[in-house]
N, C-alpha and C positions, 0 to 999 in steps of 0.2 A: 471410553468416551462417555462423557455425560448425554445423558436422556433428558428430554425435556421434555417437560410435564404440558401439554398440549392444551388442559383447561387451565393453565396458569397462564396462557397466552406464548407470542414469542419475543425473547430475549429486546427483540430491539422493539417491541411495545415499551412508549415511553420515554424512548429517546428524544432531543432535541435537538443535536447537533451530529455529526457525522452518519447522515441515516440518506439516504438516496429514495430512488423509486422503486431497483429492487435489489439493491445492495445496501450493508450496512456497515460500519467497523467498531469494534469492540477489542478490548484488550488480551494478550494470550494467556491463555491460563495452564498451569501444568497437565492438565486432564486434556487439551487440546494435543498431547505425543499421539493421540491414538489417531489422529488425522493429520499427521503432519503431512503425509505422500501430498493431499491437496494442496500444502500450499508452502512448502519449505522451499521447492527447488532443488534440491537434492536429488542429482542423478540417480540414486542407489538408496534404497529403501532404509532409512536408520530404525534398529531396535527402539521402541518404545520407553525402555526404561531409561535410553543414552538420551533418546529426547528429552523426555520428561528432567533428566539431571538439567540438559543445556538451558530450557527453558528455568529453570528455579534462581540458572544464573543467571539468564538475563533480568530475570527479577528480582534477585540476589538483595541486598540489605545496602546498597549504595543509594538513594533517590535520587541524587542527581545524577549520577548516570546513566539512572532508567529514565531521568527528565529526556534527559538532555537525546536519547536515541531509543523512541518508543516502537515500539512494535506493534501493528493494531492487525485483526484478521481480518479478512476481508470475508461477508458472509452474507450468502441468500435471506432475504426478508420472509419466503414463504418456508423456509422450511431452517431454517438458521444453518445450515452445510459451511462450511469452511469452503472459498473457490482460490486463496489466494491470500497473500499476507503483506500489507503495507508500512514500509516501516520511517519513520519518521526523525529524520536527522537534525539536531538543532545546533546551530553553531551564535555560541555570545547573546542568544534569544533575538536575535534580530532574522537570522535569516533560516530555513529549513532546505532539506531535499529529503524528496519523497522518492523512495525504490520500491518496485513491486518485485515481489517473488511468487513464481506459481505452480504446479505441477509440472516437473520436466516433459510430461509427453503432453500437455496441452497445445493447442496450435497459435502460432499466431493471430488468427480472427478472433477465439475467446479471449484470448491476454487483450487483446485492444478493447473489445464491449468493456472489459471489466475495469480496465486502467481509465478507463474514459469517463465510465459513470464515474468512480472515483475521484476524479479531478474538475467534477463538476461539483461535488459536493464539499470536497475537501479543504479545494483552492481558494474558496470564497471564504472559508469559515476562516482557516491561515491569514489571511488578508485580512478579512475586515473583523474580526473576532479576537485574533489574537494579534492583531497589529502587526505583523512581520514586515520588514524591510524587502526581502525579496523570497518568494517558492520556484526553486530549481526540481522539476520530474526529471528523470532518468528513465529509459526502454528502451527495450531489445527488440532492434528493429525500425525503420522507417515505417509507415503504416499508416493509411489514408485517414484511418476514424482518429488517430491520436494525432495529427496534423491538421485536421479540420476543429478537433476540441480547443486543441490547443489555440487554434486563431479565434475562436467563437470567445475564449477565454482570456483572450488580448496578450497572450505569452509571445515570445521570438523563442526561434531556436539560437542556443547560445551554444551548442559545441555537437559533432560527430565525430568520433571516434569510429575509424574504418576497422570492420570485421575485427570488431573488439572482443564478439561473445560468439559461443559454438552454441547452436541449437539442433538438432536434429542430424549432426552431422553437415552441417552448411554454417559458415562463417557469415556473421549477423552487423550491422553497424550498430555501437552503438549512440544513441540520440538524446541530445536535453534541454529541454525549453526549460525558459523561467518566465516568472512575472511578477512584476516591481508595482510596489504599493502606490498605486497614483497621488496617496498622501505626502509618501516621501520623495518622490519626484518632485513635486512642485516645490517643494524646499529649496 
């Protein structure tokens, strides 16, 4: 795991876009295997060195493939921790869908705070920064904070899929708003 140098400040000092109030996204780097438990999703603890291969593939030597389905990590502002990993799906550059991945034993009340800030920071930057057509979330789960973000944020829900995902042993719905570029609307 990389150390970070604490008088050099932290990582998301700096940033101007994808940065929240106390989360932040940043891209994954090989040296991120050693935290993967936080935010892979992976039931079962992966070796570090199979991490570290998988990640070199997805950053492999194609760019548009790393364009086109980015991976960002999802990370505390005060202390830069990995809580989660957001990956960024692009389809023709007009449209994305955004999946979160998290630590299998987290609960669902942390996965919502964290998907929430997320889509508050995220969603606007996709829209109005990068021009998209339309941003589809995906989540495990119905869930009050990511139901009320999502209206605060002018999204519909466009699809439930019943007891799609196993969490904890309980069978989960899963749920996906979008939100369409009021630019391209009015077209």
């Amino acid at each position: 795991m990389a150390v970070i140098d604490r008088a050099a400040g932290r990582r998301s000092d700096g940033q101007a876009f994808l940065i929240g109030p106390t989360l932040y996204l940043r891209p994954v780097e090989p040296d991120d295997a050693a935290t993967a438990p936080r935010w892979s999703g992976e039931r079962f603890s992966v070796p570090v060195e199979i991490m570290r291969n998988r990640i070199q593939g997805w950053l492999g030597d194609d760019p548009d493939a790393e364009a086109g389905n980015q991976r960002l990590l999802i990370c505390h502002r005060c202390d830069d921790r990995p809580v989660g990993m957001a990956r960024f799906a692009y389809e023709n550059e007009r449209t994305c869908t955004l999946h979160f991945t998290h630590d299998s034993n987290r609960d669902l009340n942390c996965r919502a705070h964290v998907e929430a800030e997320v889509m508050r920071f995220a969603l606007p930057f996709l829209i109005e920064r990068r021009r998209l057509m339309r941003v589809t979330t995906d989540h495990l789960g119905d869930h009050p904070l990511i139901r009320r973000t999502a209206c605060e944020l002018g999204m519909r829900r466009c699809y439930r899929l019943r007891e799609a995902y196993q969490h904890r042993g309980q069978r989960r719905d899963r749920i996906g708003y979008e939100l369409l570029n009021p630019l391209w609307v009015r077209l």
